[in-house]
C-alpha positions as CSV (number, residue, x, y, z in Angstrom):
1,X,-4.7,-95.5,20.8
2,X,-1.8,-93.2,21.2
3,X,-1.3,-90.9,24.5
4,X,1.2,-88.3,25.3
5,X,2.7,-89.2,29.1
6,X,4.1,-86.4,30.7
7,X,6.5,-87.0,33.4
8,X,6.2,-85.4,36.7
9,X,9.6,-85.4,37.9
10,X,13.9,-86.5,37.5
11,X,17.0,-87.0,39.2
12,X,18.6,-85.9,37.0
13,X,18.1,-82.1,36.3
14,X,16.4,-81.8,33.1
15,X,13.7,-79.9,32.5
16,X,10.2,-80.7,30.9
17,X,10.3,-85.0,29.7
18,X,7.2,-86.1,27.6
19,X,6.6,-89.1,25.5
20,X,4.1,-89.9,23.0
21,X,3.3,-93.7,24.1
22,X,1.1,-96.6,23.2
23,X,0.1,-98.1,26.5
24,X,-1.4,-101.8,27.4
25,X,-1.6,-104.6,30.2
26,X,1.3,-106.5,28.0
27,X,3.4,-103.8,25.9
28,X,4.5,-100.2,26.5
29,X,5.9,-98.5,23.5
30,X,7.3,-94.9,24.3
31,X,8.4,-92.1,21.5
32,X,10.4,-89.0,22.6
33,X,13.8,-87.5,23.7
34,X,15.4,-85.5,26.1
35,X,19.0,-84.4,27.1
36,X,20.7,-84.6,29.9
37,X,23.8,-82.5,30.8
38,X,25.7,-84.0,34.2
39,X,29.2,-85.6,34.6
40,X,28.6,-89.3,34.9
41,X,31.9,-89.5,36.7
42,X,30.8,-87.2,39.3
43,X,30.4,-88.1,43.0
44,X,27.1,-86.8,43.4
45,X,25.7,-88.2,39.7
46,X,22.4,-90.9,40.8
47,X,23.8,-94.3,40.0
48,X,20.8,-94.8,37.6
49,X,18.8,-91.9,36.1
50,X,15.2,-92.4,36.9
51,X,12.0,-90.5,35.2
52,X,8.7,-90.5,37.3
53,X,5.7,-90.8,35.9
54,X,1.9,-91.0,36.5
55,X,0.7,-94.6,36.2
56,X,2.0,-97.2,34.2
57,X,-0.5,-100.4,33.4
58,X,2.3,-102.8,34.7
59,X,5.2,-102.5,37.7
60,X,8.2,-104.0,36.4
61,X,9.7,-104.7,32.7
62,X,12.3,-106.6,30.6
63,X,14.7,-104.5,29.7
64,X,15.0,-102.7,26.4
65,X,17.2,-100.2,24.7
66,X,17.2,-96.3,24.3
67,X,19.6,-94.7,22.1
68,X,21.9,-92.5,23.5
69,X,23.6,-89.2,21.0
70,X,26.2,-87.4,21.5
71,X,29.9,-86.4,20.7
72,X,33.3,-88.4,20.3
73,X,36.3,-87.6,19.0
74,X,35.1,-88.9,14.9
75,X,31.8,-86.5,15.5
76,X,28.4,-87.7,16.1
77,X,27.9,-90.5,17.4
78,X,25.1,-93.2,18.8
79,X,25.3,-96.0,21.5
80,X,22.4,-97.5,23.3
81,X,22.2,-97.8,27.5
82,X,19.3,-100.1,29.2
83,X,16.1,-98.7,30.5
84,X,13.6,-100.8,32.4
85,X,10.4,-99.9,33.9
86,X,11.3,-100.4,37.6
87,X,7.8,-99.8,39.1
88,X,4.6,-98.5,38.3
89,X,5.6,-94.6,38.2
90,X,9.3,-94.5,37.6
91,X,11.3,-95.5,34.4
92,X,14.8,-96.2,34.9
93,X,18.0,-95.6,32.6
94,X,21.8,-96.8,33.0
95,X,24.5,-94.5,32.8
96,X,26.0,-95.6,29.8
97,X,30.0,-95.7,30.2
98,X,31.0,-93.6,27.3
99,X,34.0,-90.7,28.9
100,X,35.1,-90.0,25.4
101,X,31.8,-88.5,24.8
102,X,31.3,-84.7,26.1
103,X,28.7,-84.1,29.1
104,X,25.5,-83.5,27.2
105,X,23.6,-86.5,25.7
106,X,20.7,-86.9,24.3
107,X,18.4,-89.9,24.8
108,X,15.8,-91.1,22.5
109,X,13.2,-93.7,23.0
110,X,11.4,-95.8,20.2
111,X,11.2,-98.5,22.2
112,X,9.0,-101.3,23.6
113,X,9.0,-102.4,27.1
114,X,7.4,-105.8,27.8
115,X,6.4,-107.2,31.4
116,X,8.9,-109.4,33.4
117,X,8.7,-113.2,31.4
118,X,7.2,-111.6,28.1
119,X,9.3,-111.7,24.9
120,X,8.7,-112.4,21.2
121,X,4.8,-113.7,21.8
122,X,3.7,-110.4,21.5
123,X,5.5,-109.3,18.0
124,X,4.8,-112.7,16.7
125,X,2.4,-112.8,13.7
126,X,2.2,-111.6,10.1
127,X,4.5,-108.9,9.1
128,X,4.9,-106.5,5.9
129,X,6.9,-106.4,3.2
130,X,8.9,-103.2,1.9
131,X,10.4,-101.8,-0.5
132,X,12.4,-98.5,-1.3
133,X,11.2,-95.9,-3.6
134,X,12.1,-92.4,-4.6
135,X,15.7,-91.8,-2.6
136,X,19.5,-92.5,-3.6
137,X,20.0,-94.8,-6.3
138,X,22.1,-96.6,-3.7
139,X,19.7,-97.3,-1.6
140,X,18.7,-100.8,-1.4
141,X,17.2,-103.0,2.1
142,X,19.5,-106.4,2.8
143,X,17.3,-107.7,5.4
144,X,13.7,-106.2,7.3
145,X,10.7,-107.5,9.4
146,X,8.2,-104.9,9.9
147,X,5.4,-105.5,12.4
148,X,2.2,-103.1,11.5
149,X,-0.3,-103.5,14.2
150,X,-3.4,-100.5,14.6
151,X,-2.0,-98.7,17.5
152,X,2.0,-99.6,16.6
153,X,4.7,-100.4,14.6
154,X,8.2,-102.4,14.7
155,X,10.8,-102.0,12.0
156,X,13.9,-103.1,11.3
157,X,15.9,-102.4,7.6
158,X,19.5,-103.8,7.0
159,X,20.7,-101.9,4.2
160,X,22.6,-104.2,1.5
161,X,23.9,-100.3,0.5
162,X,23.1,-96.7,1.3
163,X,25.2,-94.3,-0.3
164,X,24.2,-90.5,-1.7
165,X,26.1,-88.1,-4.2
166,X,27.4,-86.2,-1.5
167,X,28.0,-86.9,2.0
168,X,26.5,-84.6,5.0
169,X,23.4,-83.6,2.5
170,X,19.9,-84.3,3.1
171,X,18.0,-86.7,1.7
172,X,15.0,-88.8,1.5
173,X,13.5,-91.7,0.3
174,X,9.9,-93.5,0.6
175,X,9.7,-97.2,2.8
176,X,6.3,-98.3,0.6
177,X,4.3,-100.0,2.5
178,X,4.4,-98.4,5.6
179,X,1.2,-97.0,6.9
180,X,0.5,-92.8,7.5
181,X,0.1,-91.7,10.7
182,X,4.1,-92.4,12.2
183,X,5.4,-89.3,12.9
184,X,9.0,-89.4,14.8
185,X,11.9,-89.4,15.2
186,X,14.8,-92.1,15.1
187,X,18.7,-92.3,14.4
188,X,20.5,-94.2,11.2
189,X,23.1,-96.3,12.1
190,X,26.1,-97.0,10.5
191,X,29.0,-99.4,11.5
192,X,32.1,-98.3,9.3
193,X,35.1,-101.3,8.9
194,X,38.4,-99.7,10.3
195,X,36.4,-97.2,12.5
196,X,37.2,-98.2,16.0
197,X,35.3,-95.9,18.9
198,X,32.4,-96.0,21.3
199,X,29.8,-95.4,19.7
200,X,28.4,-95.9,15.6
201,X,28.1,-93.0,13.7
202,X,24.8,-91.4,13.6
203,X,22.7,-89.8,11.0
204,X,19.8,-87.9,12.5
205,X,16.3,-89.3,11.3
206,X,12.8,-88.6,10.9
207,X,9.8,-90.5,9.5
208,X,6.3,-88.9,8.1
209,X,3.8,-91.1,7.3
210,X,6.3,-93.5,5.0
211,X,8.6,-90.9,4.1
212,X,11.9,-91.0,5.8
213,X,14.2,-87.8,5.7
214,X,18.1,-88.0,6.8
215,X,20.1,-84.9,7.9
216,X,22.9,-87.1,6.0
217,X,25.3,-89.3,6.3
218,X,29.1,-88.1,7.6
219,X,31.8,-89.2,5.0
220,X,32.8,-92.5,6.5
221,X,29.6,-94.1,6.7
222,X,28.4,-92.8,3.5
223,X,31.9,-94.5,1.7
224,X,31.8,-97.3,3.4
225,X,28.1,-97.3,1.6
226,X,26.8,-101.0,3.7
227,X,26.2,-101.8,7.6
228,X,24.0,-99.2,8.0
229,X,20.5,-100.1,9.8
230,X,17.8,-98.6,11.5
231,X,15.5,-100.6,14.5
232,X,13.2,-98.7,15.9
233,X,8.9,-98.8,17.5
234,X,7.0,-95.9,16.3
235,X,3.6,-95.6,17.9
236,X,0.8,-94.4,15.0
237,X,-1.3,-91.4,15.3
């Protein structure tokens, strides 16, 4: 069953942090975003950024991955920087080393934290098949595995293409087979041949039920048209 956590405190100077998480003795899967506006580079930035929270069912994780957002000199952009969960009440994020990037970024979690020694035994199983409907005509999935569990889900889609009429225009398509209470947001990633910067370019996400709706694609991803993907763990209801 789905819970909001709301943090209790930072080191980092932002303001309110909540997460909508999914929360058991083996798997922690947290949904939510917040951004944080210091200079990295600065003598008194914390060496880690650390979020406290009330209870967590286990001390210590593997690590995982949140997506960081932000700006670089080819526009928006995404990277990824580790968090771990470090002990019981406090959830830990690297500084990611990104100085062509301004001073606010924005950090989303869809991800899954597992207990130190815990890997792929608890995503292994049966998994669901999709398929696209009622988007782009280019707009066709490469490779996916999609986990569907009651409180959870895990999705990956490799996009063979994913090209619209226009770039920077909103669209939509349907991933059938998806169940209806995911509500959340994620980024689209695109890796453009040629394009050399920190970071991938980011398209700005958000899933209803199984209806996915992009802000749009920036010219050189939506040319380029392939290696775009999105990975992300959305916790239902």
């Amino acid at each position: 069953m789905s819970q909001i956590i709301n943090a209790i405190a930072n080191n980092f100077g932002t303001g309110a942090i909540q997460f909508k998480a999914f929360c058991s003795e083996d798997l922690i899967i947290l949904n939510g975003s917040f951004i944080a506006s210091f200079n990295p580079y600065s003598p008194q930035a914390p060496s880690q950024m650390e979020v406290s929270v009330p209870d967590l069912p286990f001390g210590t994780s593997e690590k995982t991955a949140v997506y960081v957002r932000g700006m670089n000199e080819n526009g928006e952009a995404v990277s990824i920087a580790c968090t771990w969960i470090k002990d019981k009440n406090t959830i830990a994020i690297e500084i990611p080393n990104l100085p062509n990037w301004g001073i606010d970024k924005k950090y989303e979690f869809n991800c899954a934290f597992v207990p130190n020694g815990r890997h792929s035994m608890i995503f292994s199983g049966s998994t669901t098949e999709l398929s696209v409907a009622n988007g782009p005509a280019a707009c066709r999935i490469k490779d996916q595995q999609c986990i569907v569990r009651p409180d959870w889900v895990s999705l990956f889609i490799g996009f063979d293409e994913l090209r619209c009429a226009q770039a920077n225009t909103q669209f939509s398509f349907d991933l059938v087979g998806l169940p209806n209470n995911i509500d959340a947001d994620f980024p689209l990633i695109s890796n453009v041949p040629g394009v050399y910067n920190t970071g991938s370019f980011d398209a700005k996400c958000h899933i209803s039920g199984n209806r996915v709706t992009c802000e749009g694609l920036c010219h050189a991803a939506n040319d380029a048209g392939g290696s775009t993907f999105l990975k992300a763990f959305f916790v239902r209801g």
